[in-house]
C-alpha positions as CSV (number, residue, x, y, z in Angstrom):
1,X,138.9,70.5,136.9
2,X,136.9,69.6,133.7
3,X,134.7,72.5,132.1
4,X,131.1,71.5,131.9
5,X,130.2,72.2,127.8
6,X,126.9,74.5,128.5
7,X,123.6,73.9,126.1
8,X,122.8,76.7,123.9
9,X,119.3,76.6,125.4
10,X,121.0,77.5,128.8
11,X,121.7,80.9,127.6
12,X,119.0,82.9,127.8
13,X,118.0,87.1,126.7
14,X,116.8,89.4,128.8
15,X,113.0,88.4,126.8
16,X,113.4,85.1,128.6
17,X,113.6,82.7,125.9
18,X,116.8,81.1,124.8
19,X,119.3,82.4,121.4
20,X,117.6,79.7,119.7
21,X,114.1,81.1,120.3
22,X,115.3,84.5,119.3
23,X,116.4,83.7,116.0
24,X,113.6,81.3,115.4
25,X,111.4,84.7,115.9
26,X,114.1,86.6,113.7
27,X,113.7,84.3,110.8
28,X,109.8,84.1,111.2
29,X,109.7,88.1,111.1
30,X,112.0,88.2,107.8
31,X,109.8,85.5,106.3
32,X,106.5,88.1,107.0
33,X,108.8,90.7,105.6
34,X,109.8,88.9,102.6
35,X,106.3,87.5,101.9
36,X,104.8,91.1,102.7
37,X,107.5,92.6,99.5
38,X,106.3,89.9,97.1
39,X,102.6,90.2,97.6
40,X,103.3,94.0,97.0
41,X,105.7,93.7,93.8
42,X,103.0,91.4,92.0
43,X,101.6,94.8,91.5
44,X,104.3,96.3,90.0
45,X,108.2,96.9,90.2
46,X,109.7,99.0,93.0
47,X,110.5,102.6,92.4
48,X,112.8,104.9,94.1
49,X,110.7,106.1,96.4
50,X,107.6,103.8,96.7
51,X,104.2,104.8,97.9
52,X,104.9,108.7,97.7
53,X,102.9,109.5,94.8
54,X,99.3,108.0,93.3
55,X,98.2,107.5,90.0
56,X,94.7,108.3,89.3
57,X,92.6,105.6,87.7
58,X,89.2,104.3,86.8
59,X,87.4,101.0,86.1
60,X,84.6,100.2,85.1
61,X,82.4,96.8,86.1
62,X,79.7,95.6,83.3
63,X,77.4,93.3,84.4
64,X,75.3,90.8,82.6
65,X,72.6,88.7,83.7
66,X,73.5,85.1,82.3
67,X,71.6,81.9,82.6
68,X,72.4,81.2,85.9
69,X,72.5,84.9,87.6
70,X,74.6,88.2,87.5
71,X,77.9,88.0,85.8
72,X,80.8,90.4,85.3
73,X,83.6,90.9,82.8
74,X,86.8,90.2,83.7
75,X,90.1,90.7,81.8
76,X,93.5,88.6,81.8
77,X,96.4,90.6,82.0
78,X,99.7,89.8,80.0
79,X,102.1,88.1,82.6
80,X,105.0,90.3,81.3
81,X,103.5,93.4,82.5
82,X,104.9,95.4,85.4
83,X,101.5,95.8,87.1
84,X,99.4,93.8,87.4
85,X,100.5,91.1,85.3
86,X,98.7,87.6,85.0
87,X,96.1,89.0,87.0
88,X,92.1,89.0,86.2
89,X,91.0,92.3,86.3
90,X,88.2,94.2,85.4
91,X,88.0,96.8,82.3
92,X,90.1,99.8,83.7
93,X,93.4,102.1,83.6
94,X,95.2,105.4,84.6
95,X,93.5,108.7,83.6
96,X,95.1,110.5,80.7
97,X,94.8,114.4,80.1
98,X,92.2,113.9,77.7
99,X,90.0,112.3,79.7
100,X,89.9,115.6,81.9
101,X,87.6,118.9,81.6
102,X,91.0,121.1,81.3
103,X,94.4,120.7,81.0
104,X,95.1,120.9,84.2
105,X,94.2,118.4,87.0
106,X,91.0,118.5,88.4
107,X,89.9,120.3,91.8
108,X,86.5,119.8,92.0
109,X,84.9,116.1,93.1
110,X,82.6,116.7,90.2
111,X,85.6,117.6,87.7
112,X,87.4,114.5,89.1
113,X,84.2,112.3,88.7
114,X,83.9,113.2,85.3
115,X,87.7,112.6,84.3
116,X,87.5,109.2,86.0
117,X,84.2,108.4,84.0
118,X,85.5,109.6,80.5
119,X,89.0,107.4,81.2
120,X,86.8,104.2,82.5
121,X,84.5,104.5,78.9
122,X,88.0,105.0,77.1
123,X,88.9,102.1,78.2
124,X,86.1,99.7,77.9
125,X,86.6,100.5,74.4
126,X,90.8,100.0,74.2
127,X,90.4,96.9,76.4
128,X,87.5,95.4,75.7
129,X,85.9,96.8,72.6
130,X,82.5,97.5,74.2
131,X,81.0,101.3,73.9
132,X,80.2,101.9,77.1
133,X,77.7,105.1,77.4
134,X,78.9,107.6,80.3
135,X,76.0,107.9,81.4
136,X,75.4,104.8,82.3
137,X,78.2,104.3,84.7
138,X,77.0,104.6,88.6
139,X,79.9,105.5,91.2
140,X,80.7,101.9,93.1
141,X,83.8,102.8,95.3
142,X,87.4,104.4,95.6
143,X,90.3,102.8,96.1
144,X,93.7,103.8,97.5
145,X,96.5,101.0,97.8
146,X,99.0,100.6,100.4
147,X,101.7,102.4,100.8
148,X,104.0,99.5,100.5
149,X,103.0,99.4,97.0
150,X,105.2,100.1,94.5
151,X,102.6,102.0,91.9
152,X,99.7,103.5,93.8
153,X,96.6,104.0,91.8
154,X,94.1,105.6,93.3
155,X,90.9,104.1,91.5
156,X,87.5,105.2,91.0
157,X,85.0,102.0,90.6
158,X,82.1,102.2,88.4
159,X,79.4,99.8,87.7
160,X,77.2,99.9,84.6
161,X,75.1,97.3,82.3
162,X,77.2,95.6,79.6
163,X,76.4,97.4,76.0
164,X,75.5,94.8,73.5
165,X,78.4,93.8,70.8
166,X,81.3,91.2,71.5
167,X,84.1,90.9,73.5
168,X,87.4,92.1,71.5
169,X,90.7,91.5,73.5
170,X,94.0,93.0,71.6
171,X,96.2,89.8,72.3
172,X,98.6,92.2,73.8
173,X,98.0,94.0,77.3
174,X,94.5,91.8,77.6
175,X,95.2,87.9,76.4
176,X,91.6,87.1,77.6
177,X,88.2,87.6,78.7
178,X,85.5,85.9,81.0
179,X,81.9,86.3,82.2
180,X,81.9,85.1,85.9
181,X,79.7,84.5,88.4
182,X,81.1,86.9,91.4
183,X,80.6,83.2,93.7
184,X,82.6,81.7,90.8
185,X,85.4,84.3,90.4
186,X,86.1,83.5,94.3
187,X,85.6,80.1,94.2
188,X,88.1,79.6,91.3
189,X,90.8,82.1,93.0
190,X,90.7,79.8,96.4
191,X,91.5,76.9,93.8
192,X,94.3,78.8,92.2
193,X,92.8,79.0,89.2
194,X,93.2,82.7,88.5
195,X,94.6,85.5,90.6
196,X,92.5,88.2,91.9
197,X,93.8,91.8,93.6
198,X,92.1,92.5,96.8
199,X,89.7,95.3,95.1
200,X,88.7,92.7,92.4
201,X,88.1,89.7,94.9
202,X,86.1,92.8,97.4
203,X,83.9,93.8,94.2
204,X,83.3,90.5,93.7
205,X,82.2,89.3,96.9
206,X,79.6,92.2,97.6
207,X,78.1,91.6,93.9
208,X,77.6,87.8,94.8
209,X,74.3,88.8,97.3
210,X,72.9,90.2,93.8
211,X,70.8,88.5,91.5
212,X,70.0,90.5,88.8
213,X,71.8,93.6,87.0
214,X,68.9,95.8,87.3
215,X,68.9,95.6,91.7
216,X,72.7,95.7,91.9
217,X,72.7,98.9,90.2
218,X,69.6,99.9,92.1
219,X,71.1,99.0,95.6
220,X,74.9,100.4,94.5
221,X,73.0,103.9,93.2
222,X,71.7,104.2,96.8
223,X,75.0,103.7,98.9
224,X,77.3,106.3,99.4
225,X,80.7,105.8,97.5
226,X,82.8,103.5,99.9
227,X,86.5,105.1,100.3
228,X,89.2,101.9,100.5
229,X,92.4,103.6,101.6
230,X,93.7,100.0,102.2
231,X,96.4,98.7,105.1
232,X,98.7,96.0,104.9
233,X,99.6,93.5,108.2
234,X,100.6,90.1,109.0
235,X,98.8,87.8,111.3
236,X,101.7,84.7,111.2
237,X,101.9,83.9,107.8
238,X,99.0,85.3,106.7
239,X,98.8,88.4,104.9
240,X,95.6,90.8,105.9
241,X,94.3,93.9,103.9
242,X,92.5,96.5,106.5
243,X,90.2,99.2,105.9
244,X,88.3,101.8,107.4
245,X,86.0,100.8,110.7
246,X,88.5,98.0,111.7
247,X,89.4,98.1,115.0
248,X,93.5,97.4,114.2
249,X,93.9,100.1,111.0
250,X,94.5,103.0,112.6
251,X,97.2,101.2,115.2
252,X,98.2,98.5,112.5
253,X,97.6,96.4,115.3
254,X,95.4,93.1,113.3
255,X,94.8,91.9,117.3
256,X,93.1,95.2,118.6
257,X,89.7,94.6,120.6
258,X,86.6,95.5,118.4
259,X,85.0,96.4,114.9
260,X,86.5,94.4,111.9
261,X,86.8,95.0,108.4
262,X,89.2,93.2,106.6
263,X,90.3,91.0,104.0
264,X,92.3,87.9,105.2
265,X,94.6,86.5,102.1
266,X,95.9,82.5,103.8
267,X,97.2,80.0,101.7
268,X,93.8,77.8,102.1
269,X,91.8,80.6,100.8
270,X,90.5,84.0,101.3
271,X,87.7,85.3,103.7
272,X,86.4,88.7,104.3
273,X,85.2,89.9,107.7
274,X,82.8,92.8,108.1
275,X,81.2,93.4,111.7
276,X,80.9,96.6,114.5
């Protein structure tokens, strides 16, 4: 009798498809994993417990109106630091006790509000080297990561107009400084020019459909605060950020029938979708 040597595609799972499909699947999974962790680590190095606790935070955008429309200041971040690093960024950081009414954390919205304000001005000034008034700043958005992050700052957004005086980077955390066009800013992130965090590249896109300073801060003053309490998925290789009003952020689910409001990160280039 002579044994018949059998195909490894003969055997087959209780899924229906053969080993060789399953591990196929198995390596495709761990390479969503894997890409997942190293979109997450570029903002920061893992802690021991990830994602448990947030950081509160501010930034500020200042806008100009240039020769050729609205512009923003953005900031280039020293490649050696643990968050953030190499990334363009606008003028912002954590808030410190100072920048609060007391010394202990803030209850009150308003109390909150006015500690992300004071920290947002502070550092306009330690970044930047602009003296930004408080007053001027208008409440754009919030901002909560997800929770696969490693450092979790939860960021207030301001906008405001740029104060006159010059740009004056400190060679240190901030290398360098831009004025971009939002449309620009986008354009040169899909080129892989400069590297943008979702928030940024969000912020961004909305200012775009502005022309002027003076009726983005008019239309922003009018909206309610959007809240960004952001979700992380996979659709294949692609890496999608989800947010409030989509129909999958609840569920995780990126396929789920409906609304969508989300920020898709491919290789060829980003692309935010917004509809009911």
């Amino acid at each position: 009798m002579h044994n018949k040597r059998r195909r490894p595609s003969q055997r087959v799972s209780r899924y229906g498809a053969g080993v060789a499909g399953n591990d196929d699947q198995m390596r495709a999974d761990r390479m969503r994993a894997d890409r997942m962790r190293a979109w997450a680590e570029r903002l920061g190095p893992a802690s021991s417990e990830p994602g448990t606790e947030t950081i509160p935070a501010a930034t500020v955008v200042l806008l100009r109106d240039g020769a050729e429309g609205i512009e923003a200041l953005v900031l280039l971040r020293n490649s050696k630091l643990a968050f953030a690093g190499g990334m363009w960024v606008f003028p912002g950081g954590r808030v410190d006790a100072g920048d609060r009414v007391s010394a202990e954390p803030p209850d009150r919205i308003d109390d909150v509000i006015h500690a992300a304000r004071n920290a947002a001005v502070r550092e306009s000034a330690e970044e930047a080297g602009l003296l930004v008034a408080p007053d001027s700043l208008t409440v754009y958005a919030h901002w909560s990561p997800p929770k696969i992050a490693p450092k979790r700052f939860a960021t207030w957004f301001f906008v405001a107009p740029a104060p006159s005086g010059d740009v004056v980077v400190d060679g240190g955390e901030i290398h360098e400084h831009a004025w971009v066009r939002p449309a620009d800013g986008l354009a040169r992130r899909d080129a892989g020019e400069i590297e943008l965090a979702p928030p940024t590249w969000v912020t961004l896109h909305d200012l775009a459909q502005f022309a002027t300073v003076d009726e983005a801060i008019a239309a922003i003053g009018l909206r309610e605060p959007e809240f960004f309490e952001t979700q992380i998925v996979m659709i294949d290789n692609t890496i999608v950020a989800m947010w409030q009003g989509d129909a999958g952020y609840e569920s995780g689910d990126p396929h789920a029938v409906g609304g969508r409001h989300r920020l898709l990160m491919a290789d060829e280039g980003w692309s935010y979708e917004r509809r009911n």
